[in-house]
N, C-alpha and C positions, 0 to 999 in steps of 0.2 A: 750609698756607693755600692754598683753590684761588683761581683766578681768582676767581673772583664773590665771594669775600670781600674778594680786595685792590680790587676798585671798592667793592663796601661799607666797607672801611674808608678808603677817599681820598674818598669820596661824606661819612662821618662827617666827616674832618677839614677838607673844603673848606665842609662845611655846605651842600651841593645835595644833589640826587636823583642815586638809582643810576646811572637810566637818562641821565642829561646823562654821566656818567663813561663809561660803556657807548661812548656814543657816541663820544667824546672819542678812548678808547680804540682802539676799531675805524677810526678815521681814522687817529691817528696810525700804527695796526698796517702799515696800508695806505700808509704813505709819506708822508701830509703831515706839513707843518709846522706847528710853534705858531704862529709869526704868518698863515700861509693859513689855518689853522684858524679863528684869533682872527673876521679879518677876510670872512670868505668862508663860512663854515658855522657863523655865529650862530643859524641858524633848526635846526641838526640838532643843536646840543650846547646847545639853549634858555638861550643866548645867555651861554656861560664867555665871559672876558675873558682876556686875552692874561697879566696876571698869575697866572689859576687855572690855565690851561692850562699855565704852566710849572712852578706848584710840582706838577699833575697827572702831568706828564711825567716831576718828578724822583721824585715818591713814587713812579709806575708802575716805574720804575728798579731804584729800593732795594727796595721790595718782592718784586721778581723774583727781583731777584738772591739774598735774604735766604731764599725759597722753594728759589731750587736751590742754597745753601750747606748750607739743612738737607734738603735727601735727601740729599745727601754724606755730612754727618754722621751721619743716621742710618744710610746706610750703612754706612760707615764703623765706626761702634758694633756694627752688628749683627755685623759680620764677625769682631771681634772675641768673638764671644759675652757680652757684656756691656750688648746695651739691653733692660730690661724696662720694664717699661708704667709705673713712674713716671719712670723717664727720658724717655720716648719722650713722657710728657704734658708735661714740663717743655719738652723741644726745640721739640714742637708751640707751644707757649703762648709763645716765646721770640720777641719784637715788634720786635730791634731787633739786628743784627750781631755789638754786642760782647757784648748778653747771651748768642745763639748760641754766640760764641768761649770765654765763659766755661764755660760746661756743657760745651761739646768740650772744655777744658785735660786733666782727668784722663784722655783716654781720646785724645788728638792722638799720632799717632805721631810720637818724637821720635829723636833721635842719641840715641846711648846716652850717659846721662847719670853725674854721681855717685852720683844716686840709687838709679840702676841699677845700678850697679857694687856700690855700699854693699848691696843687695839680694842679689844673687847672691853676697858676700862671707859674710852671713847675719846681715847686723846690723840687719835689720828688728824684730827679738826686742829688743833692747837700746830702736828707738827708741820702741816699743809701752808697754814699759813704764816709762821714764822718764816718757812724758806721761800713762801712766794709774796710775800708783803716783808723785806725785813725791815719797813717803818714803823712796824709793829711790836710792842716793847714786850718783851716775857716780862716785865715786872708784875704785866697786870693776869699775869697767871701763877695757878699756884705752885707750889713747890713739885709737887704729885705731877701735874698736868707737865711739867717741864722736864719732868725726871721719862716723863714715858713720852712723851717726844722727842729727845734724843735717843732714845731705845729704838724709832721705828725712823726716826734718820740715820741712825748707824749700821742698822740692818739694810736700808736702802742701797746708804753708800757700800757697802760691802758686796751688795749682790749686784750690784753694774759690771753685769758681764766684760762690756767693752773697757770700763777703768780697770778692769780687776787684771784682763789684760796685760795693759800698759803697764799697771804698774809693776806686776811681777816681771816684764823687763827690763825696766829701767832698774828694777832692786838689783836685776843678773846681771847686767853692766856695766853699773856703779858701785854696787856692795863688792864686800871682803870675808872671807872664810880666816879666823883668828884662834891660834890654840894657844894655852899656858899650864904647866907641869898644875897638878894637885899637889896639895899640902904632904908632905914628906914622902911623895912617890919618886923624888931626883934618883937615887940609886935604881930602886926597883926599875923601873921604866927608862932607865938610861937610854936604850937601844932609839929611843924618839925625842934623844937631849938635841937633833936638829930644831922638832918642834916645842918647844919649851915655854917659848915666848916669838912667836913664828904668825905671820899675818902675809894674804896675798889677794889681790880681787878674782874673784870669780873666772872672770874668762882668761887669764893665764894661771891659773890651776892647772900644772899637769896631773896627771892621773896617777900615777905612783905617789904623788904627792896626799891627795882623796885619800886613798885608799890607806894611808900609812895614817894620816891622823883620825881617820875613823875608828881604825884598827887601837891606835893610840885610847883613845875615847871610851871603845867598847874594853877594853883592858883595864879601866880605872884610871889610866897613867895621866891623861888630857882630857881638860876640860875645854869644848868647844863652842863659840859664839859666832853670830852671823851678822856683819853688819849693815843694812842695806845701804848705807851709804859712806864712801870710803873719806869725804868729806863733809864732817859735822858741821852743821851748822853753830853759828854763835849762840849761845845762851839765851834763850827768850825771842829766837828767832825760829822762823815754819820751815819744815824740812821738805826739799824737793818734792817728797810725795804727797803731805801735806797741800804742799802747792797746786797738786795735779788735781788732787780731791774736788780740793776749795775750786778751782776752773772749770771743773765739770760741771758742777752744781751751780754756775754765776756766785758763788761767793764771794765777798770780798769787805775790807776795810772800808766803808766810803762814808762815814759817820752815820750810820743808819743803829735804829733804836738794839734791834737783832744781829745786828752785823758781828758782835763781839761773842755774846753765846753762840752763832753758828759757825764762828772759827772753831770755838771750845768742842764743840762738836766734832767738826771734820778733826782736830784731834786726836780727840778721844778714837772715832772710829778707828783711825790709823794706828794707834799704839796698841789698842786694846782686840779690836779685830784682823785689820787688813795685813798688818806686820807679821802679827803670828801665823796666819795662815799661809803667805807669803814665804817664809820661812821655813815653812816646813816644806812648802811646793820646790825652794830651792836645794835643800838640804837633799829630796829627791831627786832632784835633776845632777846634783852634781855626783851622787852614788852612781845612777846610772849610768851619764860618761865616763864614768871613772874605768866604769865594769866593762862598756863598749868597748872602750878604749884597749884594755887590756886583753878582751876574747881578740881583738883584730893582732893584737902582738903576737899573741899567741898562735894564730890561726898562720899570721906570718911566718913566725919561728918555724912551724911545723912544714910549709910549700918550702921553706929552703932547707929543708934536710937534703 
């Protein structure tokens, strides 16, 4: 993305002209500030207001930085001999960090892993065909062989960019942010006896809301959990994401010899990998609206003095 697309696309999203962003731009390049700007060169950025000028400053931001994360990456891919031109369209076309991070998973240089391990051991062969033959029984492999083929199917299913995705939205649409007091911090921590035992999903989280059980959290007073889904499933039953996993990969129940280890699998991936990371991607997300949220209050408070 060159420059002159990222003012066309902060020009789109503020709903003005290029050239007021142009300008916007080249001031703040040069060192001033949002509020001198606001107030002081309304006639040079035909006349943004102190609230455009800041979400201009934050998109200018993320968009930079979203530009020099992918020539990294693409660097990075090349180096490896592995980017060809539908990669290279996908990275280009990639509008927003985590979808970026998602497309680098497969190809992110890592610690050497189990997967890895399990790879160089030579049980790539074992995991290939389990998921693409599952008439094929793991009994007649060994313990070893089956233990590093779920290693390099869980690594698989966790770097699908495109599941990895989905499902971090469906976890923000359907999950709930949950706090409850610590063990004898009721007194001490009173000022956060709203959130005590206090539970809300994700996208009607207000932001003073964030910000007080975090606050709660970082203080010792609240212990917080993230739950990606606000309706648990029954007991011995596959959890929506789960479900999504096993879809992607044609998985499923159909009394096949593998069908029952490759559930066990998509599982595992999900509790032990996807969840967690997941989790932490939202626990991110919601800090950051929280923060949005409250510079725009603030930014407000201040144009109505």
């Amino acid at each position: 993305m060159t420059a002159k697309t990222v003012n066309q696309r902060i020009a789109e999203e503020l709903d003005v002209r290029e050239g007021q962003v142009s300008a916007a731009v080249d001031l703040l390049d040069g060192g001033a500030t949002v509020p001198f700007v606001a107030r002081y060169r309304k006639e040079v950025t035909g006349g943004l207001d102190d609230a455009q000028l800041r979400q201009l400053e934050e998109r200018l931001r993320y968009l930079r930085e979203l530009d020099e994360r992918r020539d990294a990456i693409l660097a990075s891919i090349d180096e490896q001999g592995k980017l060809d031109d539908g990669l290279r369209g996908q990275i280009m076309l990639a509008d927003t960090k985590a979808r970026l991070e998602d497309l680098y998973l497969p190809y992110k240089p890592k610690r050497r892993t189990k997967a890895q391990i399990a790879r160089e051991a030579g049980h790539e062969p074992v995991a290939d065909t389990l998921i693409t033959n599952p008439d094929t029984d793991p009994a007649g492999y060994s313990e070893e062989q089956l233990d590093g083929a779920r290693a390099i199917l869980v690594e698989r299913f966790a770097e699908d960019g495109d599941l990895v995705g989905e499902l971090r939205e469906l976890m923000w649409n359907r999950g709930k942010l949950a706090s409850k007091v610590r063990d004898g911090k009721e007194n001490d921590g009173a000022k956060f006896s709203d959130y005590f035992d206090f539970s809300e999903p994700f996208t009607s989280l207000p932001s003073h809301r964030i910000l007080a059980v975090l606050r709660g959290e970082k203080e010792e007073v609240l212990s917080l959990s993230l739950a990606p889904d606000a309706d648990e499933p029954a007991p011995g039953e596959r959890t929506v994401f789960e479900g999504r996993i096993a879809a992607r990969f044609d998985i499923a129940d159909r009394g096949r010899a593998a069908d029952r280890w490759l559930l066990d699998t998509v599982r595992w991936a999900w509790r032990t990998k996807l969840l967690v990371s997941l989790s932490l991607d939202v626990r991110m997300r919601l800090r950051q609206s929280a923060e949005h949220d409250a510079v725009e209050v603030f930014a407000n408070n201040l144009r109505d003095l």
